[in-house]
N, C-alpha and C positions, 0 to 999 in steps of 0.2 A: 856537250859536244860543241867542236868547235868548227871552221871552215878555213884553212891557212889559205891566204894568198899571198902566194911572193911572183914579182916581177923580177924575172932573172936577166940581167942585161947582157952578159957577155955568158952567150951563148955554148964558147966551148968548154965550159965547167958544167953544164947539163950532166953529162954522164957521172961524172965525180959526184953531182950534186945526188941522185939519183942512187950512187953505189952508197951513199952516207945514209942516207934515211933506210934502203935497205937494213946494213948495219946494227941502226937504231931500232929495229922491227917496225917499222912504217913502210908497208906494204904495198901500197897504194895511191895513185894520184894520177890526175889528169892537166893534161899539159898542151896548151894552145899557144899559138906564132901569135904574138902581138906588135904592135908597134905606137910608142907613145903619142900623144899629142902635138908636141912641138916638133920631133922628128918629123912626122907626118906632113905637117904644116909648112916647114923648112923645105921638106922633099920636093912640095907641089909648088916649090919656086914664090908661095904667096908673100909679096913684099911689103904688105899690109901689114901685117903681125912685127909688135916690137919686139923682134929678137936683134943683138948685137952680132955685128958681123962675124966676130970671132968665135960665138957661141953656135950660128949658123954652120959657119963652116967646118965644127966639132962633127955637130950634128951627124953633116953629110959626110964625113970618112970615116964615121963612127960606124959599128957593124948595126944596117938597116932596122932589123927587127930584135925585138925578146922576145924569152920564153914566157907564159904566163904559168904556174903551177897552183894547182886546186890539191888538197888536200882535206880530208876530215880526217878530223884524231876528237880521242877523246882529251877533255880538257886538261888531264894530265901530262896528254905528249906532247903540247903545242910547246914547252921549254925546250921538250928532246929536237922538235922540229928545228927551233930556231935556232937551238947549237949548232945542228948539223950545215943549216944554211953559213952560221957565223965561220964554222973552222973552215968551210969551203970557198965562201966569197971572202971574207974578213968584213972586217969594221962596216955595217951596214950604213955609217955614217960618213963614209965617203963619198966622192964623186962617182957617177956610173957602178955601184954595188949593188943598188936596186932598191927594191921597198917591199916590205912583209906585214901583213895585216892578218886580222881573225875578225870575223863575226860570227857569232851566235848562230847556233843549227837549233832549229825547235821542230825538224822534224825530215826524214831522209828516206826515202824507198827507192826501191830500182836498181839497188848495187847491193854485192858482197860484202859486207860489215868486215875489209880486212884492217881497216885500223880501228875500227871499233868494237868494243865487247856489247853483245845482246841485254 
């Protein structure tokens, strides 16, 4: 079992993102308002932090927060996961696409096993 985490940056592909995994039978996930570190940091005017000016001022007209998305799949859906994420954002190796990670589940109580089999 696995734990998807993707950082979804631009917010109004949420539902699309959400109608794909449907789709793919990934049922399930939990989804919190984040906001990165250097936005944050930018936000609170700190002139201390080496950010260049131009990257600052991205920052700040850039849309404030992400989405964060939780996910457990079992180890075979985390590919289906991250198609879904791919055909929806694209190339995750762009600018502002976001960032998608897994780690390791060694152990889960407290919810509906809908993306996982018993």
């Amino acid at each position: 079992m696995q734990l998807l985490i993707y950082v979804l940056n631009n917010e109004e592909l949420l539902d699309d993102l959400l109608e794909s995994f449907l789709e793919a039978g990934i049922k399930g996930a939990t989804i919190l308002e984040s906001t990165g570190m250097a936005r944050e940091l930018a936000s609170n005017g700190n002139h201390q932090i080496p950010i260049f000016g131009s990257l600052k001022l991205m920052l700040n007209e850039v849309r404030p927060h992400n989405r964060t998305i939780f996910v457990a799949l079992e180890d075979e859906q985390v590919d289906t996961c991250i198609g879904c994420i791919k055909d929806v954002v694209g190339d995750l190796n762009k600018p502002d696409a976001g960032i998608v990670l897994t780690v390791p589940i060694t152990r889960i109580e407290g919810i509906k096993n809908n993306n996982i089999e018993s």
